[in-house]
N, C-alpha and C positions, 0 to 999 in steps of 0.2 A: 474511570480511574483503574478498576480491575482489569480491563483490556487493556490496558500501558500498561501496568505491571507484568501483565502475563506476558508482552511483549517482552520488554525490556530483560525478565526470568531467564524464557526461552534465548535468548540472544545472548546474557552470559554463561550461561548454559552448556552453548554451543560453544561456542570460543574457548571455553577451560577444556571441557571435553576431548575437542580437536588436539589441543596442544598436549595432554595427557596424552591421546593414543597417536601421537601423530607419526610414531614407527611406523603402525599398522595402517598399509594404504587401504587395507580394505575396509577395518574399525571406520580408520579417520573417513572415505565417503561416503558411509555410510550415515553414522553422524552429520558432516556436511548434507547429506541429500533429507535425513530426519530434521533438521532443524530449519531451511527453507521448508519443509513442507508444514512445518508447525506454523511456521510466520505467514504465509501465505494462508493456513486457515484461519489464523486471526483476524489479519486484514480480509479475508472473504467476508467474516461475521461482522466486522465492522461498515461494511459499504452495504449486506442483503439488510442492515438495522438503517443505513442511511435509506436506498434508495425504498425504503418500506414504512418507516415510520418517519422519515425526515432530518434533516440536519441535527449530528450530533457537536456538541462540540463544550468543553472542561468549564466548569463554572468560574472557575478563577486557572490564571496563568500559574506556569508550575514555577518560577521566580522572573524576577525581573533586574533588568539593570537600571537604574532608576534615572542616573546621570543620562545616560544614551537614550533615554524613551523608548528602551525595548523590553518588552513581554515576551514569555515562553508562552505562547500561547495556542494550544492545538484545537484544530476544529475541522471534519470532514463534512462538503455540502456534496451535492450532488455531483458537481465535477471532480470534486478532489474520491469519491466513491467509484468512479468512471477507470480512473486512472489507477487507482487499487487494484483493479479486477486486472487491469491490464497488467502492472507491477507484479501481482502476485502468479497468474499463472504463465506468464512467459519466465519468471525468472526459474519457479516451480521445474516446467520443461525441462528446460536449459539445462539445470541444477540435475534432474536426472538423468538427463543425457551425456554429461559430464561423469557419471560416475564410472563408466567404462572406457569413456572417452580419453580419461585422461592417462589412461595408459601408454600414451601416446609421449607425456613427460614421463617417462619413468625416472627419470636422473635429479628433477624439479622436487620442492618439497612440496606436497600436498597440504601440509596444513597451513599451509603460505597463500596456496591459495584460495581453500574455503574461508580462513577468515577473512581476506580481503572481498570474496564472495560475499560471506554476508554483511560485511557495513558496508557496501555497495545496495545490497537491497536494502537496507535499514536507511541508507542517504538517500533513495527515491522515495523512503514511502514517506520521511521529512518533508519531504520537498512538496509533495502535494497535502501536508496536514498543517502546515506551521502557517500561520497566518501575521505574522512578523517579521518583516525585510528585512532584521538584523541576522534574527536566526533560521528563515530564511535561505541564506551568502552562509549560515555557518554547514546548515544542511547539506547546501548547494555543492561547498568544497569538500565536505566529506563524500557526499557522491562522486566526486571527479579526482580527489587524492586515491581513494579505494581501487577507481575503475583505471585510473593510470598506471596501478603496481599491477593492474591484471594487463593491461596491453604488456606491460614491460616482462610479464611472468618466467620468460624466458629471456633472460637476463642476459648470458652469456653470447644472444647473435647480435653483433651490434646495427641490424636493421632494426629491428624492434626495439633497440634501446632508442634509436632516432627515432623511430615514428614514436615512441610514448614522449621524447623532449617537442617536439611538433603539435602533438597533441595538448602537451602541458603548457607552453606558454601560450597556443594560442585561443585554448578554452579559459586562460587566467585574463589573457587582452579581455576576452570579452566579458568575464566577471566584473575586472575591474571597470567595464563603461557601465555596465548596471552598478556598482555600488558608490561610483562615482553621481549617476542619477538621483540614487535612492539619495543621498547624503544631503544634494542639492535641496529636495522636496520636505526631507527631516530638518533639514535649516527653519523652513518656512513655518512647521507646527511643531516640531519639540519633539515626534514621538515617530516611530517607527513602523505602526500598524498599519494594514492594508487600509481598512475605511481612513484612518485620518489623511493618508497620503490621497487615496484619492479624491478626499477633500481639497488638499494642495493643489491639487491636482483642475482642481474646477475655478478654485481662486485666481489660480496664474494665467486664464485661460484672457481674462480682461486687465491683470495688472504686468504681464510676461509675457508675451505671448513668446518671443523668441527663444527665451529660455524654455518653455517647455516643450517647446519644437525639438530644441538640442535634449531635454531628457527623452524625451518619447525614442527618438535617433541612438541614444545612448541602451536604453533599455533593448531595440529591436534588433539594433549588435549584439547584444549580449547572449540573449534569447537564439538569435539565429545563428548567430557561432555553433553553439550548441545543439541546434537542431538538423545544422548539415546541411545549413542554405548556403546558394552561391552566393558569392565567393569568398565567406567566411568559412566554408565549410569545408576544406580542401585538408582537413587532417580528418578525414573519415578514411580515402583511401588507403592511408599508409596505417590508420591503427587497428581497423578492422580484422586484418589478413595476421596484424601481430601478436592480435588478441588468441586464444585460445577458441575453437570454434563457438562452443557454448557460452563463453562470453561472449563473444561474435555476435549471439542470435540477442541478447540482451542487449546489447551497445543500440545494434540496430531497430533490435523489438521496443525496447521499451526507454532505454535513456535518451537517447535524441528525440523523445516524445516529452520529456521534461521541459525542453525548449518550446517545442507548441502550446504544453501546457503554461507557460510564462505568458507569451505572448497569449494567447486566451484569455487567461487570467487578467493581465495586465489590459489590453485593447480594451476587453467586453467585459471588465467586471468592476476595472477601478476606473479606469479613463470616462468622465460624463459623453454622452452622445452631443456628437458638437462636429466642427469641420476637422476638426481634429481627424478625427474618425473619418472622416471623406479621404481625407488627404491619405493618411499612412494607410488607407483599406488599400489604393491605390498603390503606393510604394509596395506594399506585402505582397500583393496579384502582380505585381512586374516581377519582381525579385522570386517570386514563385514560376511565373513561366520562364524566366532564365532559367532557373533551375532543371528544373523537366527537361529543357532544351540540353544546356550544358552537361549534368549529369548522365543521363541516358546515350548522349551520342558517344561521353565518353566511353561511358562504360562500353559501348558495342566496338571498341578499340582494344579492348582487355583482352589477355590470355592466361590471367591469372583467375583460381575460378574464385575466390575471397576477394579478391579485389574489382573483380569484373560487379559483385555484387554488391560490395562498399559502396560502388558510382551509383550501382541503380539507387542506392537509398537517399543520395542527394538528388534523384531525380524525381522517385516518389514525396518527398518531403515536397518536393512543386510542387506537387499537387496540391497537397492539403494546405500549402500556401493560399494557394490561387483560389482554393475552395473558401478559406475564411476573411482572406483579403477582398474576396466579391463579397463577401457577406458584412462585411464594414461599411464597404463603401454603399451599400444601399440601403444600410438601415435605416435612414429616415423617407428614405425617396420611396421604398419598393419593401415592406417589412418579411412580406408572403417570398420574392424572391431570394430576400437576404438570407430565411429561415433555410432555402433549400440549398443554397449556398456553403453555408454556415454548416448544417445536417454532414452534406457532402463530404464537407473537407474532413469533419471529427471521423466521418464512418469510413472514411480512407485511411485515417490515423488507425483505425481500430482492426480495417483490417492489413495494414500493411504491418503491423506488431504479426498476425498471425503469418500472411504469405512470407514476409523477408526474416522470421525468426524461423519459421520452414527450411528457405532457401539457405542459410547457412548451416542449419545442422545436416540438411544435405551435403554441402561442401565440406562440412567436417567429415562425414561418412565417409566419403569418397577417397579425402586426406589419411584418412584411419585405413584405409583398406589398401590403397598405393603408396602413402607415403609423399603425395605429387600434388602438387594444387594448380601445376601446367598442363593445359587443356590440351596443348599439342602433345603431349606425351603419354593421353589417354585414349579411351574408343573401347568399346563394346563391355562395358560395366552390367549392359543389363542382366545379361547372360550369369553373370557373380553376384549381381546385386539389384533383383528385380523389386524389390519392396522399395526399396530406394528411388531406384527409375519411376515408381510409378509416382510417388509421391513429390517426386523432384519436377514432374509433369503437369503433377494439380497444382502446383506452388506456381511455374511457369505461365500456366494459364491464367490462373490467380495475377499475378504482379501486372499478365499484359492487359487484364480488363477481358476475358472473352467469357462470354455466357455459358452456364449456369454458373460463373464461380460467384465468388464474392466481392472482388475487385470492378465485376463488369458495374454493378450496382450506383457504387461511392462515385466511380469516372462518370457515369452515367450522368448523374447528380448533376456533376461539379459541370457536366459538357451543358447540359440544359440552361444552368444556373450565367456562365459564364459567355452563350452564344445569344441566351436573352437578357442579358445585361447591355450585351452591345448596340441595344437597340438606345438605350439610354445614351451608351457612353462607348463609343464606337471601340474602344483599342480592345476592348474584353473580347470582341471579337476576334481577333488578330491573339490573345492567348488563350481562347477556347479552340481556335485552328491548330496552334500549335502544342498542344495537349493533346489534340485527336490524332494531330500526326507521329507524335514521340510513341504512343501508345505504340502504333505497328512497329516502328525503332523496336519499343520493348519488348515486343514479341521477337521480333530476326534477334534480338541478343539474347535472349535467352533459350529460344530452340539451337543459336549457335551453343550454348552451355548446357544444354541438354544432349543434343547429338555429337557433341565431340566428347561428351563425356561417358554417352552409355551406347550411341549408335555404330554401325559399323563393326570390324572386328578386334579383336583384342592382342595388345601388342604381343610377339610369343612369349618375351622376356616375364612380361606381365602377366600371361597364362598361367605359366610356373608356378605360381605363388598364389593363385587366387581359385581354385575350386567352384565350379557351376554351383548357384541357389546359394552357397553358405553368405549370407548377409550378415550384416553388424549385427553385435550384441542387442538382447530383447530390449533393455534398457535404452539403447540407441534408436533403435523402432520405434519403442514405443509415442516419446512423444513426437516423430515424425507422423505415427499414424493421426494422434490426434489433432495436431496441428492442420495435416491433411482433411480431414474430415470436417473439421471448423472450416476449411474455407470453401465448401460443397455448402455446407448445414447454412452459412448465414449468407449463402448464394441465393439458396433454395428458400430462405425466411427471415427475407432482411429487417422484417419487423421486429425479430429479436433485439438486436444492436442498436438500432434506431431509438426504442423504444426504452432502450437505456442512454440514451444518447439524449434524447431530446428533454427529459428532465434538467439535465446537465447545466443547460442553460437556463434555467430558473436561476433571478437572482441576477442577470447582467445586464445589460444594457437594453434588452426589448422592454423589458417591463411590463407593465398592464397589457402593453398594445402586442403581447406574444398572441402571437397566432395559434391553434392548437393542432394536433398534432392532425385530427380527422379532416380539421381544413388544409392542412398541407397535401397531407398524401391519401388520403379519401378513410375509408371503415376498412376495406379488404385485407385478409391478414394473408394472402394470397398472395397478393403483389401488391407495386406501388402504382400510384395514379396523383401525380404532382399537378397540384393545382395554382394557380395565379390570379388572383381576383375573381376566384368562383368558378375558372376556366379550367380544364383541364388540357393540361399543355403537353402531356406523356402517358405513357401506358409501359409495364413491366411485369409480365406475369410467369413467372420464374419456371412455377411448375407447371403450367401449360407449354411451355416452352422446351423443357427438359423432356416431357411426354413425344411432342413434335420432332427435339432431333433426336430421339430412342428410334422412333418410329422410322427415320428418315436410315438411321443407320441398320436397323431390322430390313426395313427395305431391299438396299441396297445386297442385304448378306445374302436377301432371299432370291434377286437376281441374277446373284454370283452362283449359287446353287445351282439355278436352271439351267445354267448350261453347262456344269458337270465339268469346270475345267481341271485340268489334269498338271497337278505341279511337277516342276523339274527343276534340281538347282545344279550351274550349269557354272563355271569358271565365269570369273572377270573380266571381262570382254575390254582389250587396250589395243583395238584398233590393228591388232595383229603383228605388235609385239610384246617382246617379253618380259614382264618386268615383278618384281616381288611385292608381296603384298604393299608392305609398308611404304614400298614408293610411289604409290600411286593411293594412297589413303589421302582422304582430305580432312585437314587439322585446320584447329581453329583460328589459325592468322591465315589461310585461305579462304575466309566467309565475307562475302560483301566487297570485295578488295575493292568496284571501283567507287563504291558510295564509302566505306573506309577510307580511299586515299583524297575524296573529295574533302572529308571535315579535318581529317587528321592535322595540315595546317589551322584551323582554326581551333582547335584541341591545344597543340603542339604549336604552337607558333616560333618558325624561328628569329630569333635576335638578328635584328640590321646590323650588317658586316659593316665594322671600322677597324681603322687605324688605333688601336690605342699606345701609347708606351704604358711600358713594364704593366702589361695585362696582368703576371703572376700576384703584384702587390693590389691590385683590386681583388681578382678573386679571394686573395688571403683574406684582403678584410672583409669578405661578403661570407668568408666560411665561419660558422659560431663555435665551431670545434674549435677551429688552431686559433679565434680571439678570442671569448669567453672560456671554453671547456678545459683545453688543455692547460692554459698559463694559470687555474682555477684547481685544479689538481694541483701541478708542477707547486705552486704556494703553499698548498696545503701539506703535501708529503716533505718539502724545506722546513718548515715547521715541523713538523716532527721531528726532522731530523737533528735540530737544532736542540729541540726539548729532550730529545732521551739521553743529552748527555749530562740533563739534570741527577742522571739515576748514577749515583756514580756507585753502588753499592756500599754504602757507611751509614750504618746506623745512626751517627752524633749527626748527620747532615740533614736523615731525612726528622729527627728531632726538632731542629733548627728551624724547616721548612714548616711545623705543625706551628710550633712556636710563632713563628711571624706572621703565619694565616688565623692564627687567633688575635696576637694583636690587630691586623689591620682588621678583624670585623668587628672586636669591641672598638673598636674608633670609630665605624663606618656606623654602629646603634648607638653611641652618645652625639654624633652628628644628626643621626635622624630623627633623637630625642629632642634634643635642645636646639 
């Protein structure tokens, strides 16, 4: 109870604060960036007491609603501890990367947007403590009201006011089919807690079965809206880029990881082990390798560099699909595979919070320093912005899975778990294929967002204004660096992660029959050695590997050496004519063009040409503007205009008006009395 207190302190705290200094933009981020980092070491001591001593969680509910069968009732177990760590130091980052960043709105109110900043992080860290569906949905929508006024934060373009209304109803669809589930399953027991629904839960499985076919369906829309699965996931591109970049790295780092944790939660915690769990492991792993497939190829269409990177995240979310959805589907057949399955997809979640919360504050850097988030209109940043370059290269590597990062590891996992599943169940085959091929996808897209943004040379226009080596503010560095370095560090010691990961799942659906951690991946704290019935089916030894290609690249330098070659930098060779830089630069809708124009129809599909009459009154009705938005407005401002000629300026009338408004509410309390 004294850590909720001190929570709850800290967070009004901040809020009065902010609004007091909110002249001063420098007071006010300063504040903002002190009171996430206050809440963030909260929640640290809260998960190092979980994953150390065990499940905490309030001996009694802090009220209830007695009618609804809902408790306030909070509790951190080992998963909800997982997801802290994640919550609190991506938002942490973020938050001080933002404090320079956001110079960038000078015209914007700043204390507009650290408070929506922080009950944005106060609605995530809800979301995984509250252990009651009602409050829950109330957590749930203060997470997604918060982080909508941040897509929207620049108000004034009306792109970003569309992508935050896209975002907004279609993260509300998918609310409403989870509380539409929960409400179904609350019929059934009276109460709204996690254990008793998943009691419901095991009851309907012999007296409903159809019905909870349609909750489970209900729930995995909801969850995967949210999390950025195809093709509920289709308002990641447009609100990401809307977002301010630092909330950028949080959308992608940590709150579409809310949605995994639902589905986690919900699949493996509440849901009994039954076919249930066959069936939807299966539906999760298909809808996760669409993803991968879909997401990714998009994105290697992009020339926006926030948006190029929005699509990766509906691609990496396949992954850790595909990774927990195999891990369902063989729980009872294959526990040793499901575990590595299972391991894979979380330790993909964990590290794709660090590479793609990297990957946007890059792109925010970038935005801060041109002003441009079109890749064609960039080239030779490194030369301005070497700190950046480099770190934008370990994140690169990172997303595409290449060795030592950290990415290689999780894919690694998930490619074992998902090529030997297909022995059981042949189609895992066919999306551990294609998970191994999007991966190269993800590299060509992002060395395209890498070298169109720092290779090559630099536009003149853009010379002018940019200074060799002056990089972004320290504050902007800094959490690149560390973000960078975490995805080396748990490259190089994936036993960290893991090791916090594998607790996690105490408490779901393995039970007794968990395998442990030594039987999975051997004692080695060195590397991993994935086992299968006693067998060892892989080998990964990080830091021998890293020694190997050091070696391999010392080599190399040392036979460049011996033969003493002689540099010379020599004009741009066009074939023997003459042409200026910039026209013969290759930008980034030049990359890939004919494997581009190969998917681009499948991306892009054009509508079958017809005949229609009066085309215009279709599109009218299909546009939400000119049928909801505007005639929604237009009512509202008639109304007023109608009302203010209530004010006719006379004292005896606006008397009159008090007079009448008191009789009808003494009427309105002797009707409610009697």
């Amino acid at each position: 109870m004294p850590i909720l207190n001190a929570l709850i302190l800290t967070v009004l705290s901040g809020i009065i604060l902010i609004a007091l200094f909110a002249r001063s933009r420098r007071i006010c981020g300063l504040i903002g960036v002190t009171t996430v980092g206050v809440i963030t070491g909260i929640i640290f001591y809260v998960a190092y007491r979980v994953l150390t001593l065990g499940p905490q969680t309030l001996p009694e509910p802090l009220f209830s609603i007695t009618s609804l069968g809902a408790d306030f009732s909070v509790s951190v177990d080992y998963l909800s501890a997982f997801f802290l760590l994640l919550i609190g130091g991506i938002s942490f980052l973020a938050t001080l990367y933002s404090y320079r960043y956001m110079e960038h709105y000078a015209t914007q109110s700043l204390a507009r947007f650290y408070h929506c900043l922080i009950f944005f992080v106060v609605g995530m860290i809800g979301v995984v403590c509250l252990t009651d569906w009602f409050f829950f949905f109330v957590s749930w929508e203060f997470m997604t009201l918060s982080s909508y006024f941040l897509v929207t934060y620049e108000k004034e373009d009306p792109v970003n006011l569309r992508a935050g209304l896209k975002y907004f109803i279609m993260t509300h669809i998918g609310t409403a089919a989870m509380f539409i589930g929960a409400i179904i399953l609350q019929v059934e027991v009276g109460s709204f807690s996690f254990s008793r629904l998943g009691e419901a839960m095991g009851g309907m499985m012999d007296t409903s079965p159809v019905k909870l076919y349609i909750i489970l369906a209900l729930f995995l829309l909801g969850f995967g809206t949210k999390a950025g699965m195809f093709p509920v996931g289709t308002w990641l591109p447009d609100a990401h880029p809307a977002a301010p970049s630092g909330v950028s790295a949080m959308l992608s780092g940590v709150m579409i990881k809310m949605g995994i944790y639902g589905i986690v939660r919900f699949f493996f915690f509440l849901l009994p082990l039954s076919t249930y769990s066959w069936v939807f492991g299966i539906v999760i792993g298909a809808l996760g390798a669409v993803s991968i497939f879909m997401g990714t190829i998009s994105a290697l269409l992009q020339h926006d560099s926030k948006r190029l990177l929005a699509f990766h995240s509906i691609g990496q979310i396949g992954y850790i699909l595909l990774g927990i959805g195999t891990g369902l589907v063989f729980l009872k057949t294959n526990p040793s595979l499901s575990i590595i399955a299972t391991l894979g997809g979380i330790f993909h979640l964990f590290n794709h919070a660090l590479f793609k919360g990297l990957l946007f504050l890059n792109a925010g850097s970038i935005l801060y320093k041109t002003g441009t988030r079109d890749l064609n209109n960039l080239g030779g940043l490194y030369f301005a912005m070497p700190l950046t370059a480099w770190t934008t290269l370990m994140a690169s590597f990172s997303i595409a899975g290449i060795p030592p990062f950290n990415g290689f590891i999780s894919k690694w996992l998930i490619y074992q778990a998902t090529i030997l599943g297909g022995v059981q169940i042949p189609v895992f085959i066919l999306f551990g294929m294609v998970a191994v091929f999007i991966s190269s996808v993800t590299l060509a897209s992002l060395l395209k967002f890498f070298s169109s943004a720092f290779g090559g040379e630099m536009d003149k226009t853009l010379a002018k204004s940019l200074p060799p080596g002056v990089d972004v503010p320290f504050s902007m560095q800094l959490p690149q660096i560390i973000l960078a370095l975490s995805c080396l560090l748990f490259g190089l010691f994936p036993w960290i992660p893991i090791k916090m990961i594998y607790p996690s799942l105490i408490g779901s659906v393995y039970g007794t029959g968990f395998p442990t951690l030594t039987d999975t991946f051997g004692n080695s704290i060195l590397g991993l050695t994935p086992h299968l019935a006693g067998t060892i089916i892989g080998a990964w030894l990080p830091i021998l590997g890293l020694f190997l290609l050091t070696g391999c690249f010392l080599l190399a330098y040392w036979i460049s050496r011996i033969g003493k070659p002689v540099k010379r930098a020599v004009p741009l060779w066009t074939c023997g004519e003459i042409y200026e830089t910039e026209e013969v630069r290759l930008r980034a809708e030049n990359y890939y063009v004919p494997l581009v124009s190969h998917f681009e129809g499948l991306v892009y599909p054009e509508p079958p040409s017809a005949k229609i009459k009066r085309p215009h009154k279709i599109y009218k009705g299909l546009d939400l503007d000119e049928v909801l938005y505007y005639p929604s407005v237009d009512l509202v401002l008639r109304f007023f205009q109608k009302f203010r000629h209530t004010h006719v300026g006379t004292p005896q009338v606006y008397l009159l008006y008090q007079m009448v408004g008191i009789l009808i509410l003494v009427v309105a309390i002797l009707i409610w009395l009697f």
